[in-house]
C-alpha positions as CSV (number, residue, x, y, z in Angstrom):
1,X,8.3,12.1,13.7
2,X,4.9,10.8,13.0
3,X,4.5,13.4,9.8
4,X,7.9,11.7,9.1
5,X,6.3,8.0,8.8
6,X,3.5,8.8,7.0
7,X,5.1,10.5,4.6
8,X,7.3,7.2,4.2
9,X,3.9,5.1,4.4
10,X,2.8,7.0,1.5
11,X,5.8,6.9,-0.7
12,X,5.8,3.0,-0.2
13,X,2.2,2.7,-1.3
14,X,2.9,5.1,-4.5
15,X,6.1,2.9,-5.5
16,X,3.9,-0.4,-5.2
17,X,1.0,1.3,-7.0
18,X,3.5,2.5,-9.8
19,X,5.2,-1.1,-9.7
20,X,1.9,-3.0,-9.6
21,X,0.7,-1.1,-13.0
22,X,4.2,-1.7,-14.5
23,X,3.7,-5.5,-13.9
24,X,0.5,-6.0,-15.6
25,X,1.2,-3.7,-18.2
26,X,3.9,-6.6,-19.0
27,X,2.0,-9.3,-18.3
28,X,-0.9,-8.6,-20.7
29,X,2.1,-7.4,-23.7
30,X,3.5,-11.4,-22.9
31,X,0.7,-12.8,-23.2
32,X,-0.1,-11.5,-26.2
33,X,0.2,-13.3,-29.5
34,X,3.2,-12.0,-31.8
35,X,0.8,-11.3,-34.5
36,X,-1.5,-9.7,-32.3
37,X,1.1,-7.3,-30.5
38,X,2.4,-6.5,-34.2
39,X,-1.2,-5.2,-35.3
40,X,-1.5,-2.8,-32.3
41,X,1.8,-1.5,-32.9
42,X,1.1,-1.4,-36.3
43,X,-2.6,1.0,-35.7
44,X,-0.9,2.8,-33.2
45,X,2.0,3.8,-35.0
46,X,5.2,1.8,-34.6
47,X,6.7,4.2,-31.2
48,X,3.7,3.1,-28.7
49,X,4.5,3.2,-25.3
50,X,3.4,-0.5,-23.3
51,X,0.6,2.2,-21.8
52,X,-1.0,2.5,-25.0
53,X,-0.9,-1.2,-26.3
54,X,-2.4,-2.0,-23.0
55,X,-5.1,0.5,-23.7
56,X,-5.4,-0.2,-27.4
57,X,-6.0,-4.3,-26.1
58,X,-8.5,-3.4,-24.0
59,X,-10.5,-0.8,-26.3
60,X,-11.0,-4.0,-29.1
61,X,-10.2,-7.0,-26.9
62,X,-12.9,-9.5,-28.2
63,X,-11.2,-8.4,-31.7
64,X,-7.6,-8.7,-30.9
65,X,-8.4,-12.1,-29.2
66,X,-10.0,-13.0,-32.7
67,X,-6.3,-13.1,-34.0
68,X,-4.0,-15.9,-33.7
């Protein structure tokens, strides 16, 4: 029984964890300019995953927050 609940203890902390990423992966693609979002699409490619815009923000941010 107790391998039982911390099994489910774990599983609950994984799905927040996955949950938690998932919201601020959207968060920082809304707050993001339509101009600017279009330019990292754009360098990446045109079929980027929210993963990689995120990651492609945060490589140049002082240059993606240059655009308006």
């Amino acid at each position: 029984m107790k391998k039982l609940k911390l099994f489910g203890l774990i599983l609950c902390l994984i799905v927040l964890g996955v949950a938690g990423t998932c919201d601020y992966r959207e968060a920082i693609i809304h707050s993001l300019t339509q101009e600017q979002y279009m330019r990292i699409l754009q360098e990446l490619g045109g079929t980027a995953s929210d993963k990689e815009i995120v990651e492609k923000y945060h490589e140049n941010r002082i240059y993606y927050d240059s655009i308006k």
